[in-house]
C-alpha positions, -999 to +999 in steps of 0.1 A: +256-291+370+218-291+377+207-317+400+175-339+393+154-360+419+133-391+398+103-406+418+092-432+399+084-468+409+090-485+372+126-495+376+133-496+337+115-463+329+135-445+360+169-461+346+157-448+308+152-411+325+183-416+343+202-424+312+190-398+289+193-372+321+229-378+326+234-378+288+225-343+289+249-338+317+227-334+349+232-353+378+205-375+386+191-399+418+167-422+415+140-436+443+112-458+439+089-448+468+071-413+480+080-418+511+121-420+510+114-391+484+098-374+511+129-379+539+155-371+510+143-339+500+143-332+541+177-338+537+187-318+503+166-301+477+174-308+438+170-283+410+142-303+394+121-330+407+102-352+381+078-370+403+055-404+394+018-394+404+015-434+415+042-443+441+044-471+471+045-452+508+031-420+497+014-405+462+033-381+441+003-360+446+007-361+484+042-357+483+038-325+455+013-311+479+038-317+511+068-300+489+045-268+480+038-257+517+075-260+531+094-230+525+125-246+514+107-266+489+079-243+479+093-231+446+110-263+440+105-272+400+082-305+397+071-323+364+044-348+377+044-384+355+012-404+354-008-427+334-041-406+344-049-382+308-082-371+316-085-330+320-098-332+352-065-353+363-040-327+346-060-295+368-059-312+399-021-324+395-014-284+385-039-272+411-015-293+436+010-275+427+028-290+397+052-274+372+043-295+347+021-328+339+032-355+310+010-383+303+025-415+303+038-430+275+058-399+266+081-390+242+114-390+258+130-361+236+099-342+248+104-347+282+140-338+284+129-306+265+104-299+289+129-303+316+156-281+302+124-253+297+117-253+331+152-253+346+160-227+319+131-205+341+139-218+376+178-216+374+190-209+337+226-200+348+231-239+349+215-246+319+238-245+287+221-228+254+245-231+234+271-265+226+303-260+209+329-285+197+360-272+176+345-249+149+305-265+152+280-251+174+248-256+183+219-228+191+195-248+212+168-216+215+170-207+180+176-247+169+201-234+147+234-250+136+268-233+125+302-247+117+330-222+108+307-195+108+285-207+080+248-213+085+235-254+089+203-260+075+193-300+094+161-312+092+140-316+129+158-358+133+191-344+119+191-316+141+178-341+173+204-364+165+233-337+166+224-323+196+218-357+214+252-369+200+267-336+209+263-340+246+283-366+253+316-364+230+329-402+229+303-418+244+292-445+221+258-452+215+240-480+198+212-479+175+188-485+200+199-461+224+199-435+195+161-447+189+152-441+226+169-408+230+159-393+201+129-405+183+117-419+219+107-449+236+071-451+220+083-450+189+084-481+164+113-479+140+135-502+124+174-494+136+184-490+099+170-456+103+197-443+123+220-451+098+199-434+071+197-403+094+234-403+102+239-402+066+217-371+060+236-354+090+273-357+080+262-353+041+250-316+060+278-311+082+306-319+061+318-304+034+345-320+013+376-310+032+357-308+069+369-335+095+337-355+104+330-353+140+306-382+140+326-413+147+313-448+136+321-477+160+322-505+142+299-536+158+287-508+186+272-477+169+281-440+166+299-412+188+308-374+185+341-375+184+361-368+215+390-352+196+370-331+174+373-301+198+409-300+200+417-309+165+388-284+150+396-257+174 
């Protein structure tokens, strides 16, 4: 399980990372300031830090630049966060020594991809390509989908959806936590969508004798099914 630092000094966006983090499976910590960032990474270094470039007690630039010249942190991955989008901003955050730069507000999917990219490089032996439950399996390099051997064709939300659902058999999620984690936080749609796209996704997925592994929880939301994998395998 990869381990992941957050710096970030907006409670409800670190608890938003935090949530889709550990929905991915990673284990994740949270701290609001630079400076107990600085004393915990003394103590024990992560496998990906995703660092706010404004903190309380000491910058995320200051800190990034602190990381890069001890030896036990110098090739430590770092995705910097900030609200700063000019060019200039995104050359000295790299320059600093950086990973990665996303400009505040993000797309959440995009972020977690990014993050799996760069872990994928750093340590890829804990990063999983590939997600199987009972007889369906997702290809998340290729972003291709099979079930019993025969090819899935999903469209791009279908496909997001799957995958985000995939992750966490029997955890229920509600529309609005299907809208953050996989259209994103910045994005304005009305919760009927997820229904619409859930639709589209079993109508792809099953065929007319298949078991459906997406689970609808009535009054909550949807789930992959827990059971699928033993009663599909």
């Amino acid at each position: 399980m990869a381990r992941v630092l957050i710096v970030e000094d907006e409670e409800a966006l670190g608890l938003l990372l935090r949530y889709n983090l550990e929905a991915e499976g990673y284990d994740v910590e949270v701290v609001t300031r630079g400076d107990e960032a600085d004393t915990r990474l003394k103590e024990s270094v992560p496998d990906l830090l995703i660092l706010d470039w404004m903190l309380p007690g000491l910058s995320g630039i200051e800190l990034c630049r602190r990381l890069r010249a001890r030896p036990e942190t110098e090739r430590l991955p770092i995705i910097m966060l900030t609200a700063r989008g000019e060019e200039s901003e995104r050359i000295r955050g790299l320059a600093t020594g950086a990973d990665d730069y996303v400009v505040k507000p993000f797309s959440t999917p995009e972020l977690m991809a990014r993050a799996r990219a760069i872990l994928r490089r750093a340590r890829p032996e804990l990063v999983s390509t590939v997600l199987k439950a009972g007889d369906l399996e997702i290809d998340r390099e290729t972003h291709r989908v099979r079930r019993s051997g025969r090819e899935i064709h999903l469209g791009p939300t279908e496909y997001r959806l799957l995958e985000f659902l995939m992750q966490s058999p029997g955890r229920v999620y509600s529309r609005e936590q299907l809208l953050d984690g996989v259209w994103g936080m910045d994005v304005y749609v009305d919760e009927r969508t997820v229904d619409v796209h859930i639709g589209r996704l079993r109508k792809a997925i099953n065929r007319t004798r298949d078991r459906d592994p997406i689970r609808t929880v009535r009054g909550s939301g949807y789930a992959f099914d827990d059971q699928f994998t033993a009663s599909a395998g």
